[in-house]
Backbone of each chain as ProteinMPNN parsed JSONL, in Angstrom:
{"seq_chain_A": "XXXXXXXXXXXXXXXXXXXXXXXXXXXXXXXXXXXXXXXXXXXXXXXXXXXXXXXXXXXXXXXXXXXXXXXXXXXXXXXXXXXXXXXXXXXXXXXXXXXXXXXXXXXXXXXXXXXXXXXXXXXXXXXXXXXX", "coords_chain_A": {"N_chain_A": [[0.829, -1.197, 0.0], [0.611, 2.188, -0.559], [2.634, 4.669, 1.242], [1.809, 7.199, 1.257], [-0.928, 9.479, 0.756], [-2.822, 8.636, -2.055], [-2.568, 7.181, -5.297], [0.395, 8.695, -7.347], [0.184, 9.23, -10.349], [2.186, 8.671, -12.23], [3.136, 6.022, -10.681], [4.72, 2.628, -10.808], [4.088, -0.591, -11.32], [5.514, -3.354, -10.713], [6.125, -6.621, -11.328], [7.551, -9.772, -10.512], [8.543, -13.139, -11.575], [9.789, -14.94, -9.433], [11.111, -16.781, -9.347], [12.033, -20.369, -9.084], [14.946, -20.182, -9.813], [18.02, -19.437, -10.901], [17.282, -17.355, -12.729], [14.662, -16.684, -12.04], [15.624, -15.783, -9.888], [16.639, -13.672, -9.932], [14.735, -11.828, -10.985], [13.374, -11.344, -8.792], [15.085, -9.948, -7.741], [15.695, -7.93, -8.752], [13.293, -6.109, -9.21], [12.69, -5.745, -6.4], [15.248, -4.149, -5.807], [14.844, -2.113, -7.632], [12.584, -1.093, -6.23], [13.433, -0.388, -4.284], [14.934, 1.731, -4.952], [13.282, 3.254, -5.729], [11.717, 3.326, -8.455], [9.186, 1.924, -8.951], [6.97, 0.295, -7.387], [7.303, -3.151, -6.136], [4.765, -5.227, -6.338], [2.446, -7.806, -5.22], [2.684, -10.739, -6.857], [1.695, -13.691, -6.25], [-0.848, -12.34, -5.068], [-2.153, -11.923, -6.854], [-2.571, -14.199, -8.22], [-3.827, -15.792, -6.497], [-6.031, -14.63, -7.239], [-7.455, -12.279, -5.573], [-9.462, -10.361, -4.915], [-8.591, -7.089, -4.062], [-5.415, -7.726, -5.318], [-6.239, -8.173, -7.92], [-7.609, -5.89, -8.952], [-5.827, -3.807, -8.85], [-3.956, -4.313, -10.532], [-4.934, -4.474, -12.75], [-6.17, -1.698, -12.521], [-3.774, -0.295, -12.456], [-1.664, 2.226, -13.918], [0.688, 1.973, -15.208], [3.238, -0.364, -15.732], [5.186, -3.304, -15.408], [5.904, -6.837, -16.342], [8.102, -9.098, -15.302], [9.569, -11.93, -16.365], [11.333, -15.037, -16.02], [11.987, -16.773, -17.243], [11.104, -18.758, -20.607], [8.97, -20.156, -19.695], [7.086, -18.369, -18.661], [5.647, -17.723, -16.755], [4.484, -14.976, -14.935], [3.404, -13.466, -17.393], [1.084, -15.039, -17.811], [-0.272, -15.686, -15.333], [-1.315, -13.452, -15.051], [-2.628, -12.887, -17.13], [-4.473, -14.94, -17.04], [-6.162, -13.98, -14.873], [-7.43, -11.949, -16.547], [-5.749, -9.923, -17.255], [-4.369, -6.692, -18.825], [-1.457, -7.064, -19.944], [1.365, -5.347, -19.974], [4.406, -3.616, -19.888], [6.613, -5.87, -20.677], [9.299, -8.545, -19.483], [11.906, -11.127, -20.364], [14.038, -12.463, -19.477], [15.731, -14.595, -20.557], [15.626, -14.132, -22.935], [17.622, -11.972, -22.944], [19.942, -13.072, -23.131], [20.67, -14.364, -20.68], [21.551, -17.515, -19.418], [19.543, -19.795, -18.022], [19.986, -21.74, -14.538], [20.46, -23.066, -11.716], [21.917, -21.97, -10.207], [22.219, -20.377, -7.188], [23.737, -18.109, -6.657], [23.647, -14.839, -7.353], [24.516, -12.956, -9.842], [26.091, -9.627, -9.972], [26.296, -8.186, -12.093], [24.417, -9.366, -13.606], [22.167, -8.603, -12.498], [22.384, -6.134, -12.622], [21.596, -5.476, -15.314], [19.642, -6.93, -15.888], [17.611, -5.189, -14.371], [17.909, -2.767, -16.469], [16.895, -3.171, -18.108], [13.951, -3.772, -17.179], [13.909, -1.322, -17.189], [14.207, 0.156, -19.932], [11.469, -1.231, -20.566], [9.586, 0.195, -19.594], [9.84, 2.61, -20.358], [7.841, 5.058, -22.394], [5.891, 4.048, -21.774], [2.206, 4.294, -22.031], [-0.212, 5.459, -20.229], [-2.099, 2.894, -19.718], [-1.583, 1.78, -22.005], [-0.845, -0.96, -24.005], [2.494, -2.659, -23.906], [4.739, -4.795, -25.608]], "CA_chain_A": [[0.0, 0.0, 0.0], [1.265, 3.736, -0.309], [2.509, 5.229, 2.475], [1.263, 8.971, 1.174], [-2.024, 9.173, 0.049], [-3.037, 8.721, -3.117], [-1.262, 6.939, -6.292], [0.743, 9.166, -7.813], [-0.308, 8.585, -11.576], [3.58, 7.837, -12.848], [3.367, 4.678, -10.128], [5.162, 1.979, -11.829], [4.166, -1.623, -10.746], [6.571, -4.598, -10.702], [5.64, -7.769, -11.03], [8.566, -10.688, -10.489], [7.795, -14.219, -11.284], [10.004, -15.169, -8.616], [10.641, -18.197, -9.728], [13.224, -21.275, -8.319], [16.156, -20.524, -10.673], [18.729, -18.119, -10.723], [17.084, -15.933, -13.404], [13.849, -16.238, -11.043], [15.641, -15.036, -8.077], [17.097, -12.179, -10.707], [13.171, -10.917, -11.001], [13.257, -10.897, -7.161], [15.985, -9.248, -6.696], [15.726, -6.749, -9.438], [12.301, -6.049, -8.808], [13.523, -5.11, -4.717], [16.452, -3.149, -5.863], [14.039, -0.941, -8.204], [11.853, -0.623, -5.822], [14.069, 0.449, -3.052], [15.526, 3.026, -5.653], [12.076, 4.607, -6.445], [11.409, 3.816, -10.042], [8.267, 2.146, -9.182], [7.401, -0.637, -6.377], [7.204, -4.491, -6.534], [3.517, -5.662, -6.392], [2.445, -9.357, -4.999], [2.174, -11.952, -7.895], [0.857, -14.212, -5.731], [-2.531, -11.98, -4.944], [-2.77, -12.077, -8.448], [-2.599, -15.49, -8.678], [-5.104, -16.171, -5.755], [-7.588, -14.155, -7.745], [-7.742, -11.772, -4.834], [-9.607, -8.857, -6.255], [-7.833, -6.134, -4.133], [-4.64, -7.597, -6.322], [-6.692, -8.401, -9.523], [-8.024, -4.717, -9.409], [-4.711, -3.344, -8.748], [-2.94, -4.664, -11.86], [-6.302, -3.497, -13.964], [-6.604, -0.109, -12.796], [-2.524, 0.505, -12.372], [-1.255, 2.868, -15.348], [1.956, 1.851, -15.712], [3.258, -1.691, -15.103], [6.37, -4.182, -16.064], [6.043, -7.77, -15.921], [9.27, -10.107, -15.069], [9.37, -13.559, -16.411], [12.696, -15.544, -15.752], [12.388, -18.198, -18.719], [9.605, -19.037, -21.266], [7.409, -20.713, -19.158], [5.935, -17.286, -18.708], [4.378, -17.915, -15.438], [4.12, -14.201, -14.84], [2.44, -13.564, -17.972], [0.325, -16.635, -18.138], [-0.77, -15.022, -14.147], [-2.045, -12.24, -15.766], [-3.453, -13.246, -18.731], [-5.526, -16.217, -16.613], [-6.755, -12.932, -13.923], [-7.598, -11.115, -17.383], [-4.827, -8.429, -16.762], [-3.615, -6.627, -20.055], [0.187, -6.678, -19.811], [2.066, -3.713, -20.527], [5.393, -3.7, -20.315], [7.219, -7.214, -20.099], [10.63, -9.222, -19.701], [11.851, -12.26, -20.111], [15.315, -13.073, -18.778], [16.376, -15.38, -21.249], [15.557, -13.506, -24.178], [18.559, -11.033, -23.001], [21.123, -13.659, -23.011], [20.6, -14.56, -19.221], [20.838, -18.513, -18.998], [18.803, -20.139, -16.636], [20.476, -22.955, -13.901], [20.587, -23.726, -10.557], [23.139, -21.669, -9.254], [21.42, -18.821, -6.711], [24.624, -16.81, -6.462], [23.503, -14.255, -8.349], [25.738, -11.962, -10.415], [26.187, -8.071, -9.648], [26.081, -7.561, -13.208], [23.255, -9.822, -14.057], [21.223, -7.887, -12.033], [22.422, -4.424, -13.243], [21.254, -6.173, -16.89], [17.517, -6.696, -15.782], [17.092, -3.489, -13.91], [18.069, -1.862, -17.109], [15.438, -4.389, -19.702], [13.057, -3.28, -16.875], [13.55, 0.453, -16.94], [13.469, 0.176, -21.188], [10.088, -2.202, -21.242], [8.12, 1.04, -19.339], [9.974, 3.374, -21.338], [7.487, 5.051, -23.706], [4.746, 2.808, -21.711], [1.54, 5.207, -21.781], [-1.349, 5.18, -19.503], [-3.362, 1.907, -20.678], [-1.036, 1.185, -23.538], [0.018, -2.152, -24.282], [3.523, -2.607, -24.592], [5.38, -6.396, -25.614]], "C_chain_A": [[0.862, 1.245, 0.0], [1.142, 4.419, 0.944], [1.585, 6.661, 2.63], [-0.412, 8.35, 1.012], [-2.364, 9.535, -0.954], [-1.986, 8.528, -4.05], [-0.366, 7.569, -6.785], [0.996, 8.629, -9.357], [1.388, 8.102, -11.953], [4.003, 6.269, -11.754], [3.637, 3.447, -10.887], [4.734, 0.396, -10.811], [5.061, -2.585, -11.463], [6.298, -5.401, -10.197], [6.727, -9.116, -11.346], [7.844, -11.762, -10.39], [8.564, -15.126, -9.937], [10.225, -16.458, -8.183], [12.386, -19.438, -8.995], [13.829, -21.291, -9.392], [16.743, -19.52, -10.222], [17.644, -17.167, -11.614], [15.456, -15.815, -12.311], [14.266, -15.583, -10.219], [16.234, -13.464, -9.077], [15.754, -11.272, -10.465], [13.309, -10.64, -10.236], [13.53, -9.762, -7.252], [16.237, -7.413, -7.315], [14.612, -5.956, -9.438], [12.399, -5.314, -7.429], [14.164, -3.759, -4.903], [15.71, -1.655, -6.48], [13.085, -0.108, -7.413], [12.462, 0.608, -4.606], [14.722, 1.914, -3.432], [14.539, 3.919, -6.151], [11.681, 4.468, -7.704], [10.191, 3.34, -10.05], [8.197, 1.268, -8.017], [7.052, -1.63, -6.945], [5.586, -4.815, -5.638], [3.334, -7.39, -6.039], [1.96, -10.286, -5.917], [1.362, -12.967, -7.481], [-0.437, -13.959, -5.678], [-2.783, -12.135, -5.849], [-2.971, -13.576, -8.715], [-3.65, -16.042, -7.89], [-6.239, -15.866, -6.205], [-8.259, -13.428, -6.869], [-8.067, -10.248, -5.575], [-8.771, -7.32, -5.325], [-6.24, -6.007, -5.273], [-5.039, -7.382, -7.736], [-7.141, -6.713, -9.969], [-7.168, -3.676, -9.684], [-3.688, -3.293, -10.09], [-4.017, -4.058, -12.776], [-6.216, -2.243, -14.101], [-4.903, 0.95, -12.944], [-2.028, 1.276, -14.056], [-0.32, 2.208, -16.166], [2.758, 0.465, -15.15], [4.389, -2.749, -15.786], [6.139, -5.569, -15.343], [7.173, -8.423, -16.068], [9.107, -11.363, -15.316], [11.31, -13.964, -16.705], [13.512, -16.15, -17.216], [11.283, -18.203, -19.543], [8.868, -19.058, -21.087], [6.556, -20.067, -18.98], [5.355, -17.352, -17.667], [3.698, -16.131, -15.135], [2.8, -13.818, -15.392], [1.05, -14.54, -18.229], [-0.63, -16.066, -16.957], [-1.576, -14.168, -14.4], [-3.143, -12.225, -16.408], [-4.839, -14.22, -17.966], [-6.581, -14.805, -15.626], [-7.179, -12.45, -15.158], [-7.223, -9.769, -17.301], [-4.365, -8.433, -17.863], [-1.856, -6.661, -19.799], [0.676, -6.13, -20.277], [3.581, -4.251, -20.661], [6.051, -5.263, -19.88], [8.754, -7.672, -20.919], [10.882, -10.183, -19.824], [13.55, -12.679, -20.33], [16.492, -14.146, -20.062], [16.316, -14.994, -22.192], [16.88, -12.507, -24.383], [20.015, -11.599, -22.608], [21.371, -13.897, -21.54], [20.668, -16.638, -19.499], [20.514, -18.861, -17.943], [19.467, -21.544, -16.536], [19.908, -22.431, -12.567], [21.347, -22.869, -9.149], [22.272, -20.316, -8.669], [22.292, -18.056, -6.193], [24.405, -15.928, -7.368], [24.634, -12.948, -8.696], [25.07, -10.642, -10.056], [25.631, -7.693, -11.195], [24.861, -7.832, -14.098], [21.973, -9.176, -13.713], [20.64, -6.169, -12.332], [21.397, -4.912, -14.681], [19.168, -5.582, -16.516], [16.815, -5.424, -15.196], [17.114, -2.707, -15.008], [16.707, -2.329, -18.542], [14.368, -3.934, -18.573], [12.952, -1.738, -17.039], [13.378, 0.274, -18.537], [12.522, -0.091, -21.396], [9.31, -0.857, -20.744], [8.912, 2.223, -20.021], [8.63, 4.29, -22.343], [6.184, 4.588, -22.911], [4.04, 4.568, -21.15], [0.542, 4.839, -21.192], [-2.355, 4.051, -20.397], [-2.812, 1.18, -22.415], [-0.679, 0.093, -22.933], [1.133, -2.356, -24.928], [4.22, -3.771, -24.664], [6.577, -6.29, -26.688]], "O_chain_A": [[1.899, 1.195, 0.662], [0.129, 4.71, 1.58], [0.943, 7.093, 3.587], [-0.877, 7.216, 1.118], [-2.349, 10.753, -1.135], [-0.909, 9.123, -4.043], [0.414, 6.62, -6.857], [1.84, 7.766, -9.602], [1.585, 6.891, -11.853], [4.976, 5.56, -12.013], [2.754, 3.141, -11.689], [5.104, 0.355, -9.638], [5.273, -2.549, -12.675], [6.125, -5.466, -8.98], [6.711, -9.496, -12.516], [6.867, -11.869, -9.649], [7.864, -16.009, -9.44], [9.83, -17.089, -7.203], [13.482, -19.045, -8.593], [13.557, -22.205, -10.171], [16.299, -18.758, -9.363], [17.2, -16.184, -11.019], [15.239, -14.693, -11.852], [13.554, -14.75, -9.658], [16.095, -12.322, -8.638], [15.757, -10.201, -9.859], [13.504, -9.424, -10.226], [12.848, -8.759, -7.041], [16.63, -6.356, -6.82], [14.927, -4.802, -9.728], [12.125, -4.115, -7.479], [13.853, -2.667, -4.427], [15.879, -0.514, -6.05], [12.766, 1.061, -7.631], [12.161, 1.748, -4.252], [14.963, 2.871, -2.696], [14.707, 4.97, -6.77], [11.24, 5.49, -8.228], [9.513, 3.879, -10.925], [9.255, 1.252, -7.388], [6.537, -1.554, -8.06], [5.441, -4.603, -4.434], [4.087, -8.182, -6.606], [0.795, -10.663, -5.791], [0.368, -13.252, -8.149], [-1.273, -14.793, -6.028], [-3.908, -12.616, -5.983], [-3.712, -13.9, -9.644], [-4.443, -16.781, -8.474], [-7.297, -16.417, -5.902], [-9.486, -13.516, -6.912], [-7.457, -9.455, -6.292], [-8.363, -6.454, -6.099], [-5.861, -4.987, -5.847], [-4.458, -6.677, -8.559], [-7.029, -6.329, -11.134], [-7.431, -2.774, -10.478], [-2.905, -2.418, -10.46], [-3.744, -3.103, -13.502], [-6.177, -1.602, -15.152], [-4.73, 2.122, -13.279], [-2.14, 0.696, -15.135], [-0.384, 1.928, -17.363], [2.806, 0.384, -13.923], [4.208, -2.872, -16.997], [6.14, -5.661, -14.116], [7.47, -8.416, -17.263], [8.475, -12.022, -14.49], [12.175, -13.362, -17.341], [14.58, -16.114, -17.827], [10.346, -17.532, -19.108], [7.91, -18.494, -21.615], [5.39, -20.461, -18.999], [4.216, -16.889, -17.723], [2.472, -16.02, -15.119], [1.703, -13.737, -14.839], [0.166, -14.317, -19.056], [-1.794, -15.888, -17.317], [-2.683, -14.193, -13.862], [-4.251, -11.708, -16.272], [-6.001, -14.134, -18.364], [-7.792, -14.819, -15.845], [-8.288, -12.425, -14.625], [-7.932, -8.763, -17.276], [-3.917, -9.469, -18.353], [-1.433, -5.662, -19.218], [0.546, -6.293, -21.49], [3.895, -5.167, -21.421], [5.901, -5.683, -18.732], [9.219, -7.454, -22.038], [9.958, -10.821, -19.318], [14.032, -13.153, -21.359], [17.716, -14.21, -20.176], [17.206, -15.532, -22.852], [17.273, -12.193, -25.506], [20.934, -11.007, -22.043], [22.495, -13.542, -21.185], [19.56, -17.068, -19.817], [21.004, -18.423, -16.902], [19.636, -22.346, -17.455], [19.064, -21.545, -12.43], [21.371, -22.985, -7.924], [21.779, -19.443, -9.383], [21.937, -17.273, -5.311], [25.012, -16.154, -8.416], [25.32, -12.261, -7.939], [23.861, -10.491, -9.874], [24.642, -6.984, -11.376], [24.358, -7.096, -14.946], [20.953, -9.17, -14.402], [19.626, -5.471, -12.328], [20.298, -4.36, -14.736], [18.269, -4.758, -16.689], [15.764, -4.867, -15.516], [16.369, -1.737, -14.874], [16.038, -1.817, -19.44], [13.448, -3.513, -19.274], [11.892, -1.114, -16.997], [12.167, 0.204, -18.747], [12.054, 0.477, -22.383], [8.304, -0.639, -21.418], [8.035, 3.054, -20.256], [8.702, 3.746, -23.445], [5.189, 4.825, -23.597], [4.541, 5.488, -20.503], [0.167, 3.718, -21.537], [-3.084, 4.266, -21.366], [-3.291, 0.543, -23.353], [-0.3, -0.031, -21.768], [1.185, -2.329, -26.158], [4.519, -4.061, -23.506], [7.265, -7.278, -26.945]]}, "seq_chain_B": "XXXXXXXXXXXXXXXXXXXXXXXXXXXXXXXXXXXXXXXXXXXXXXXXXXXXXXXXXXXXXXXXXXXXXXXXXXXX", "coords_chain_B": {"N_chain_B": [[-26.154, -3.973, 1.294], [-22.73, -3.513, 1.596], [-20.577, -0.83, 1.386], [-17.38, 0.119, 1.152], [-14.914, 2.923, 1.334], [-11.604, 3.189, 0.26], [-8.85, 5.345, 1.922], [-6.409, 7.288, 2.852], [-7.226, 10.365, 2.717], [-6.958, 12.138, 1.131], [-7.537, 14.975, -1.169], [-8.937, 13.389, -3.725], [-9.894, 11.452, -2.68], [-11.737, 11.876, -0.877], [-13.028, 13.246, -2.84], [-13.974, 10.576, -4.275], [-15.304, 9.722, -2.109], [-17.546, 11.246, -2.236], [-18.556, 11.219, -4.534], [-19.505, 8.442, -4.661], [-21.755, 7.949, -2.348], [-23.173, 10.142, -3.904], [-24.189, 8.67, -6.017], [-25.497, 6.174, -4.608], [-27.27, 7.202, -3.591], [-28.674, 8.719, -5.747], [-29.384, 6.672, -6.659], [-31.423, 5.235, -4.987], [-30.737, 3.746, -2.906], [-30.367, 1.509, -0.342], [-27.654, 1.635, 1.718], [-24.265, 0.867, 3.561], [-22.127, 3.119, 3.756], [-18.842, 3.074, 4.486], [-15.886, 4.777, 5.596], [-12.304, 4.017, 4.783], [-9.426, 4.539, 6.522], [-7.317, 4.109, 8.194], [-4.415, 3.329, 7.577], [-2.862, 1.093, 7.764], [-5.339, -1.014, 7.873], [-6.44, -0.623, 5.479], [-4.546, -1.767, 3.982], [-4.717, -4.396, 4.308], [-6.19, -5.124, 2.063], [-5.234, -5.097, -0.038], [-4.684, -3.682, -1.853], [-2.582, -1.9, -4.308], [-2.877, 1.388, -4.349], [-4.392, 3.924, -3.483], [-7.147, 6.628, -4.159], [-9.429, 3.372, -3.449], [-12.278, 1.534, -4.129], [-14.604, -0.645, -2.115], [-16.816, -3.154, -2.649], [-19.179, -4.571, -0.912], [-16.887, -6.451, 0.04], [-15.782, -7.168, -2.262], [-13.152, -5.985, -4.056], [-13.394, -2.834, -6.5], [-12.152, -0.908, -7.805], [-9.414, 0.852, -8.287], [-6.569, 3.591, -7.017], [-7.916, 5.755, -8.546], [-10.515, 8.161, -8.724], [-13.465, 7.191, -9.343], [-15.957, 6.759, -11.676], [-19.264, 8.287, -11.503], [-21.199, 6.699, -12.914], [-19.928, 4.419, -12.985], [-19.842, 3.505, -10.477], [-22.409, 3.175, -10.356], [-22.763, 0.986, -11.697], [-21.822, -1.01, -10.753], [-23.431, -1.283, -8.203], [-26.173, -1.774, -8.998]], "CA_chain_B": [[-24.878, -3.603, 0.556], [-21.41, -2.646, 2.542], [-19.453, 0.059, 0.481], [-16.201, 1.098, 1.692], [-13.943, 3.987, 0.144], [-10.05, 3.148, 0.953], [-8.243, 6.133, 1.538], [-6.016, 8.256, 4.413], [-8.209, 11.306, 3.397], [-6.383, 13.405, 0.203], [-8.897, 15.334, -2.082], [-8.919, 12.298, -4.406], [-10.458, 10.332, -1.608], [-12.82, 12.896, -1.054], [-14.103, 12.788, -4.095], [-14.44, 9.241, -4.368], [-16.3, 8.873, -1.641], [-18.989, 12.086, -2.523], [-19.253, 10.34, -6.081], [-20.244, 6.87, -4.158], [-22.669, 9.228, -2.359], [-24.259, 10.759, -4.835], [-24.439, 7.179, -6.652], [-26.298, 5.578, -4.138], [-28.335, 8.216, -3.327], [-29.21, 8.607, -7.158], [-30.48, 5.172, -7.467], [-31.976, 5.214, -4.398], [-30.338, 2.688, -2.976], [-29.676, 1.13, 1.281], [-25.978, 0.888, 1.761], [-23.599, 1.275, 4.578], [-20.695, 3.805, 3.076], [-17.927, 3.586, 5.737], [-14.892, 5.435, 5.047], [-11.372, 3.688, 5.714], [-8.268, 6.118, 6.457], [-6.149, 3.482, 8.636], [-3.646, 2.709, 5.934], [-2.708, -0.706, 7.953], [-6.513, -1.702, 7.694], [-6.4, -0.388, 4.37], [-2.982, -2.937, 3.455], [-5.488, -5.444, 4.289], [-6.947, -5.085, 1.13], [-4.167, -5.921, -0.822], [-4.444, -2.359, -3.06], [-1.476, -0.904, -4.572], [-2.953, 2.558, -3.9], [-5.548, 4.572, -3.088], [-8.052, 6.077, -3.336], [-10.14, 2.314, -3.667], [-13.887, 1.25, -3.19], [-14.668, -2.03, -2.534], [-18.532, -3.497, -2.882], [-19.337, -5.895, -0.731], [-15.713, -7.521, 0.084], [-14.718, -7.183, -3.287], [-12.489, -4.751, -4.717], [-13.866, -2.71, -7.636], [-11.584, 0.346, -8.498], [-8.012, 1.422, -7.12], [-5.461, 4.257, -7.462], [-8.601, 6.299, -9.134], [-11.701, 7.966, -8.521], [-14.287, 6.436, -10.48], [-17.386, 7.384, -12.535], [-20.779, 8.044, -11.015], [-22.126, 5.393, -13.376], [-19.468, 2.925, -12.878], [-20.172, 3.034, -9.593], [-23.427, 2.596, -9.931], [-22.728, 0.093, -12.36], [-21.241, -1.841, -9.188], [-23.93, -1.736, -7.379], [-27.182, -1.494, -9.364]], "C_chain_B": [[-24.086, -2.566, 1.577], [-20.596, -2.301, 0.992], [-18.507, 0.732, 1.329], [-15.176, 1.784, 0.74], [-12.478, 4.035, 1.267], [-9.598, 4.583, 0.538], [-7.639, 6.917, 2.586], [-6.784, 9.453, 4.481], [-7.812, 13.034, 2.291], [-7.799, 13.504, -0.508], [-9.465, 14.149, -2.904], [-9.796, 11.045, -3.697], [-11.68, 10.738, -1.295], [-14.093, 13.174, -1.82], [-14.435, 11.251, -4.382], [-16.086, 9.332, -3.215], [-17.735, 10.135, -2.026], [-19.508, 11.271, -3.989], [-20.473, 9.099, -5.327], [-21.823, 7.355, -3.749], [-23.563, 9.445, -3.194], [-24.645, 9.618, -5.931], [-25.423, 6.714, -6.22], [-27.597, 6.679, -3.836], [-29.53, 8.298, -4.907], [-30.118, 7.492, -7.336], [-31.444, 5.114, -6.029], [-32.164, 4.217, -2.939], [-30.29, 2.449, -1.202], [-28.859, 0.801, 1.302], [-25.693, 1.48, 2.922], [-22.383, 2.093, 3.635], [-19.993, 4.019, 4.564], [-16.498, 4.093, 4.755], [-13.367, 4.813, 5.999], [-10.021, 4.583, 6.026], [-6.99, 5.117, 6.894], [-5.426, 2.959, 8.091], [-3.107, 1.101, 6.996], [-4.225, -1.519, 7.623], [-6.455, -1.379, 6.274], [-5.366, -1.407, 3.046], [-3.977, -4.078, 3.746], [-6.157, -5.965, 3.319], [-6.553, -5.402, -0.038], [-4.298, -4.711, -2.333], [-3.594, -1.654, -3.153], [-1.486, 0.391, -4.242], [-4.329, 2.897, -3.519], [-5.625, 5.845, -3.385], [-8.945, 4.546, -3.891], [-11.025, 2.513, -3.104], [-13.725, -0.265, -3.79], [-16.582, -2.018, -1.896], [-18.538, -4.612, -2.628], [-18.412, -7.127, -0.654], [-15.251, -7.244, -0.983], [-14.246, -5.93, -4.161], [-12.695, -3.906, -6.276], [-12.635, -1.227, -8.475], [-10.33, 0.625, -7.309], [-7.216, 2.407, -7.876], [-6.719, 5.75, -8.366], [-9.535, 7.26, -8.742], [-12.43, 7.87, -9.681], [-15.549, 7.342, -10.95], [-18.425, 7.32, -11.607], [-21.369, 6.599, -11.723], [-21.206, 4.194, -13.76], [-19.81, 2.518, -11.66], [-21.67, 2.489, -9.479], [-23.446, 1.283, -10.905], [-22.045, -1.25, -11.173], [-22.42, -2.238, -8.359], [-24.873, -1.497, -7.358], [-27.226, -3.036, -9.603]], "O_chain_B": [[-24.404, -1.501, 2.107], [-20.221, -2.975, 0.032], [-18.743, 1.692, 2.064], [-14.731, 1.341, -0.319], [-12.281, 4.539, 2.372], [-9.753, 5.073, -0.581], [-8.482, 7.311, 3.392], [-7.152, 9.896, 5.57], [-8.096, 14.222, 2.441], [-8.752, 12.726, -0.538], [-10.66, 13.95, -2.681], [-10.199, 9.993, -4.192], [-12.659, 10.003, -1.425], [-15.31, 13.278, -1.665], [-15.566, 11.076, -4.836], [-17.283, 9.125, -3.416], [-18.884, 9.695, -2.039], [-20.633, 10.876, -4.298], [-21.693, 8.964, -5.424], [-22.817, 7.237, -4.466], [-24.685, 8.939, -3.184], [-25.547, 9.912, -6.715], [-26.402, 6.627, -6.961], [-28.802, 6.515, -4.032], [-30.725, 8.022, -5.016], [-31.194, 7.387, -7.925], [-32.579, 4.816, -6.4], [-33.139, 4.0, -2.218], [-30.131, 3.548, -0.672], [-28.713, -0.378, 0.98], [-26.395, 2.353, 3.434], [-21.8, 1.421, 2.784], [-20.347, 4.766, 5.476], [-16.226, 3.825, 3.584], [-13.168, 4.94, 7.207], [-9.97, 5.554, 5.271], [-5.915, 5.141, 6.295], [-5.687, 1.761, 7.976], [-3.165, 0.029, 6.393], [-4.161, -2.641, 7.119], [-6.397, -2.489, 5.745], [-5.471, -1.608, 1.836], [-3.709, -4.938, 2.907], [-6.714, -7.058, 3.431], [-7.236, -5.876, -0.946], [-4.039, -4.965, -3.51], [-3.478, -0.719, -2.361], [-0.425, 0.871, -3.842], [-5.225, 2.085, -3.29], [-4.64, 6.539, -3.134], [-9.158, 4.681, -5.096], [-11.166, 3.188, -2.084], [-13.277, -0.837, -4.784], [-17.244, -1.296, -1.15], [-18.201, -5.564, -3.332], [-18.671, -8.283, -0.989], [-14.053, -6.974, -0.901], [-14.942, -5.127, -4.781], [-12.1, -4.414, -7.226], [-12.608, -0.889, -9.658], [-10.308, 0.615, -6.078], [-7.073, 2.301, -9.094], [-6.1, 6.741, -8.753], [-9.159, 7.234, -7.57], [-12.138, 8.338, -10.781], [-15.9, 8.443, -10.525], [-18.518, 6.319, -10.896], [-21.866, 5.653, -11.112], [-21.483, 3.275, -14.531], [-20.101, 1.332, -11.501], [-22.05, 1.601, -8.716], [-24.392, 0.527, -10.685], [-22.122, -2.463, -11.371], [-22.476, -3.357, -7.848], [-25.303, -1.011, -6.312], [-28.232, -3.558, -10.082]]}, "name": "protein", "num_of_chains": 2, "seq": "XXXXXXXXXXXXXXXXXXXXXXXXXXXXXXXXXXXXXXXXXXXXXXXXXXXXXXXXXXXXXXXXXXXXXXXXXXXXXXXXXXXXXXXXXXXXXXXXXXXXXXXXXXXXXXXXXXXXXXXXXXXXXXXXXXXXXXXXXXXXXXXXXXXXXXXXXXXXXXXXXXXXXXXXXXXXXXXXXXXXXXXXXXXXXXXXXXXXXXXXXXXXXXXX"}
């Protein structure tokens, strides 16, 4: 929830799939780091996935919005798409030369990487546009 | 019908809840409108921002204020 009151329309949501790999824990962690730096905050995938309508209404009515997917499988998007949430801006980890294993030491630089494929995907992203 | 308008209490909130208001009133309608402000009871709700109304437990609008005739589209 916002500490102030009231959204401030440039509110950017971040949605990490958060998934058991390294490039999952990348979403996490890049997702965190953004948030803690102000560019927009990280939002609970889960509520969305429970079909909890304070989340489901949240991702509907938010302006501006980046989804995180690790690998293909898309779970993020797929989350979305099943809640009937349009998806705006989205990532997908492996598309940017990230492979996905096992190993959850995650790199310094891997992380700089996705913070920067997240700040391009809302780039440009306009109230209610769809951006992929 | 329970209508509550999430919000600590900025103009935006304000107006939400006079819209709701003048919604129910319009149609003619028996509701409870409580107004929430306690942003921890408000985190309960699982809404990115505010101001939100929720209808009856479930969450219909967040981060906004809404239309007279969406609202009543809620709860006509």
């Amino acid at each position: 929830m916002a500490e102030g009151c009231c959204t401030p329309g440039s509110n950017i949501m971040i949605l990490a799939c958060s998934g058991a790999s390294n490039v999952g824990q990348l979403t996490n962690q890049a997702a965190v780091e953004l948030t803690q730096e102000g560019f927009g905050k990280m939002f609970c995938l889960a509520g969305i996935g429970a079909h909890l309508s304070g989340f489901v209404q949240s991702a509907k009515d938010v302006p501006q919005m980046v989804a995180i997917d690790g690998c293909p499988v898309a779970c993020t998007k797929a989350i979305l798409e099943h809640a009937q949430i349009t998806v705006k801006g989205y990532v997908v980890l492996t598309e940017h030369g990230i492979e996905k294993n096992k190993n959850f030491k995650l790199k310094r630089e891997e992380i700089e990487q996705v913070k920067a494929a997240v700040r391009a995907a809302c780039n440009g992203q306009s109230e209610g546009a769809a951006v992929k | 019908m329970e209508i509550k308008v999430l919000g600590p209490g900025c103009a935006k909130c304000q107006q939400t809840e006079k819209v709701v208001n003048e919604a129910v009133s319009e149609l003619g309608m028996q509701a409870a409108i409580d107004k929430i402000t306690d942003v921890l009871k408000i985190g309960e709700y699982g809404v990115f921002g505010t101001p939100a109304v929720v209808v009856d437990g479930e969450v219909k609008s967040v981060g906004k204020v809404p239309t007279k005739e969406e609202v009543k589209g809620w709860i006509s």
